[in-house]
N, C-alpha and C positions, 0 to 999 in steps of 0.2 A: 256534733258536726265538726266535720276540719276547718282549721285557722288557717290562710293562706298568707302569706307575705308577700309582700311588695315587687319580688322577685317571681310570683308564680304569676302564671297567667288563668284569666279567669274564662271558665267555658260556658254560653250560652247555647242553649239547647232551641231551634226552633224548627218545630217539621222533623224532620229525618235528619237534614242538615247540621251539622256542626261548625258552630262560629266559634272562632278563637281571636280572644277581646283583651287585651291589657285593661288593670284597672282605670290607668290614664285615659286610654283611649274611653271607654264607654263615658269617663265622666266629662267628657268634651262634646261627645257625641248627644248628652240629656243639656247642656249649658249651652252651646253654641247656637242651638235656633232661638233660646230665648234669648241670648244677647242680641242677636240681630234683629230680632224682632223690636230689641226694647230701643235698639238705636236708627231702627228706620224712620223714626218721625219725630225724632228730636234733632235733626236737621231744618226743620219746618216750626214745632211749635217750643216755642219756652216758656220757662217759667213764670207763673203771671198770668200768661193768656188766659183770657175769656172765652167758653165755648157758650154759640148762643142756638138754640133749639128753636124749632118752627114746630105748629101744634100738629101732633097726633091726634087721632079719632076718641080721645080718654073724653070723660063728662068734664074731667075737671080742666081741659086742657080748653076744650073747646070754649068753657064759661072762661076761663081768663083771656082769652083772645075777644071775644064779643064784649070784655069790658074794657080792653086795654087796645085794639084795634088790630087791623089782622096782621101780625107779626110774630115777635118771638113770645113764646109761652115759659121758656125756663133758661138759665144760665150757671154756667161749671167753672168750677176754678180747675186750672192746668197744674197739675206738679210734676215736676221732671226731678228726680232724685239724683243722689249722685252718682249713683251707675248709668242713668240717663236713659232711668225707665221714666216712664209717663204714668201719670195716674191722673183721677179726677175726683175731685172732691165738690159736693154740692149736697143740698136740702132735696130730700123727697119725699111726698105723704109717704110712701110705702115704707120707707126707711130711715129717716132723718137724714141726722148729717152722716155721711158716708164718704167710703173714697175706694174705687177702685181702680183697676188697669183699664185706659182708653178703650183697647179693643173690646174688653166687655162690657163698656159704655155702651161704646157705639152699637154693638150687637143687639143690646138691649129695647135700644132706640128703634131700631128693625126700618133702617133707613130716613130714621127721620132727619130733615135738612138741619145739617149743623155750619156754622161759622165762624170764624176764629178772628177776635180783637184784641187788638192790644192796647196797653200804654202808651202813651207820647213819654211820659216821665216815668221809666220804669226804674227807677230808686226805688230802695225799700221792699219790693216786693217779696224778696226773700223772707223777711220776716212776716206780709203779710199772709205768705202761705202756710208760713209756720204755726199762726194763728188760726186759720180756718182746719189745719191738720190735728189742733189741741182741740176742736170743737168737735173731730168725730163722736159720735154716739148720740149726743144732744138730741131731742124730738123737733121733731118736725113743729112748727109752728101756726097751731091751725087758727090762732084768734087774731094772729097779723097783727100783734102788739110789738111795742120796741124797747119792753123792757121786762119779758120774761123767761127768758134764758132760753128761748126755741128759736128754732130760725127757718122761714121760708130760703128760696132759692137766692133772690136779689137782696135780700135782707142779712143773708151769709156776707154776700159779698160788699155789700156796702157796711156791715160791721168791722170783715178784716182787713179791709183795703184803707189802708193809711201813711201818711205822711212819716214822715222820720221824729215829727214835732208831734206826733201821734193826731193830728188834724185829717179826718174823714177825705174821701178823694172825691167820694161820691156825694148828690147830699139828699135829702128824701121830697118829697113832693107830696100835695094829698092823694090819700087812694079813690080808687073809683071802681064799684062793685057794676055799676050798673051798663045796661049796653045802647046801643046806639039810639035808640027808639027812646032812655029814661027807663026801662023796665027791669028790675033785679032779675036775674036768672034763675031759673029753680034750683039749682045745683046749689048758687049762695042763701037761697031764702030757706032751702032745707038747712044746709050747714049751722049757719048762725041760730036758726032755731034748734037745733040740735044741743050745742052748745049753750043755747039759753043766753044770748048776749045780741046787744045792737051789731045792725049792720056797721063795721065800720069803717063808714063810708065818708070822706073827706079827711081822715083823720092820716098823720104823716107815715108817709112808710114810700114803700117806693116797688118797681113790677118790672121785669126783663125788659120788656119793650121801650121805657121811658130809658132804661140805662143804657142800652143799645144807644143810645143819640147824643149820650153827653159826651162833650166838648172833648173831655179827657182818652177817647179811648180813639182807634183808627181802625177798620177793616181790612185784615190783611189779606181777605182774599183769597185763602187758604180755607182747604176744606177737607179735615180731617179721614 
């Protein structure tokens, strides 16, 4: 094939018609919507923020809602990089810890109600993102324990979010498997028996909804 130089102009062929395209130009023309795309909502959300999820029709989403009351069922961490794309980082059965581009968050989500909180005291957070960003790959944490190297959604974030004196922001509370009535839900009474392990139920950890309300965070009202 011929080498072109910087000086030829490059022809794109589409239909009958012929486009005539500098190399500059076409490479402006593939960068530019993504720039703009990456800076339309980092006007709105930074670094830090919290995205907090309302349940979807999932088994498992619905069993965290009837144990944790009817609220939020999961929570994202925000990265806004230096280009000042946006990504999301957070725990899910399907994938663990992950992180990808907001829009195909949200896409994913297929409209489900999200919310955006912040810090009162947002010191530090850069590093705390940095921490939940070195956790990609990690498994999902299906025993809800707080010292095996997996992590649920609010257990992500209540591990990387800390102080500068490395002191927790968040702090844990006991869990509660069961629902309003006192009755385990079949979702958990399969799971745990699955896994071959007590319910574990009271024991410290902590769930979106309870973190949604501490002191530390603000509702910005903003809705991605």
């Amino acid at each position: 094939c011929q080498n072109y130089s910087n000086d030829h102009l490059r022809k794109v062929e589409k239909g009958s018609d012929l486009i005539v395209m500098s190399p500059y130009k076409l490479l402006i023309l593939i960068v530019l919507p993504i720039f703009i795309s990456c800076m339309r909502s980092s006007t709105t959300l930074k670094n830090g923020d919290l995205l907090f999820f309302k349940p979807q029709e999932s088994v498992m989403e619905q069993a965290i809602s009837s144990s944790t009351g009817e609220g939020f069922v999961h929570v994202a961490i925000v990265e806004v990089d230096e280009g000042k794309c946006i990504w999301v980082i957070d725990a899910t059965p399907q994938k663990g810890v992950g992180r990808i581009p907001l829009k195909k968050k949200l896409s994913e989500e297929k409209g489900e109600d999200v919310y955006v909180y912040r810090l009162r005291d947002t010191s530090g957070l850069g590093a705390s993102v940095r921490k939940a960003k070195s956790l990609v790959g990690k498994s999902y944490d299906w025993h809800f324990s707080q010292d095996n190297d997996q992590y649920y959604c609010s257990e992500l974030v209540c591990v990387c979010y800390t102080r500068p004196d490395s002191k927790r922001i968040f702090s844990n509370s006991p869990m509660n498997f069961l629902d309003k009535d006192g009755q385990l839900p079949v979702f958990w009474k399969e799971l745990f028996e699955n896994l071959d392990i007590p319910v574990p139920q009271g024991q410290d950890g902590t769930n979106p909804e309870d973190l949604s309300h501490s002191s530390e965070l603000i509702n910005t009202g903003i809705r991605p």
